[in-house]
N, C-alpha and C positions, 0 to 999 in steps of 0.2 A: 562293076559298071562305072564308067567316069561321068563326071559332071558335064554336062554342056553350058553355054550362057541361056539355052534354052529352059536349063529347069530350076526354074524361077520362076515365082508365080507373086504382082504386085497386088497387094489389094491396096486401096483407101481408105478413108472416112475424113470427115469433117471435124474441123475445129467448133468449137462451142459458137452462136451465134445471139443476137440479141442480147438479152439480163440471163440467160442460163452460162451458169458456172462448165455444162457437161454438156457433149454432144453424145449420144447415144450408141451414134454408128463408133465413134473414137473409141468407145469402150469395148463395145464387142470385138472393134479390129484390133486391139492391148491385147484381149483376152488370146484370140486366136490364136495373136504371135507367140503365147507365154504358151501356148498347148500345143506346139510347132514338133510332126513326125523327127524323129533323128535320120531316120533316111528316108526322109520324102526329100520333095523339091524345097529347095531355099524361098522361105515368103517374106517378099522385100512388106512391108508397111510405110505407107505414106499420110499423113495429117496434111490435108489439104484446107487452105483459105477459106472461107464461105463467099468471098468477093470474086464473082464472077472473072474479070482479066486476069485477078492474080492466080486465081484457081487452077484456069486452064493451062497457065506458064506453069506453073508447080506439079501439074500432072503430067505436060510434055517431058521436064526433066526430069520426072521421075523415070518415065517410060525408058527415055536416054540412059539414064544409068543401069538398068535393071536390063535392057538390050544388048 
């Protein structure tokens, strides 16, 4: 079975915000990609901003490349 640009699956998470060193969700979405099936779908990861404008730029072009 061939790949499509379909199977690919983006997830996120957050950069650290405020005096924390660590953002939470950042970690579990590391984890994920390091535990990544060999023949599933391709999981793009993205570390998105905590600043709302830049956020949503950084999610649109994610979405862009991973389409």
């Amino acid at each position: 079975m061939s790949k499509s640009s379909h199977d690919s699956i983006l997830m996120t998470a957050f950069e650290p915000f405020g005096d924390d060193s660590v953002n939470s969700s950042e970690r579990v979405l590391l984890d994920v990609a390091k535990s990544r099936l060999h023949d599933g779908p391709e999981i793009e990861v993205r570390v998105l901003p905590v600043a709302r404008t830049s956020s949503l730029t950084c999610l649109i072009e994610a979405i862009d490349d991973v389409d």
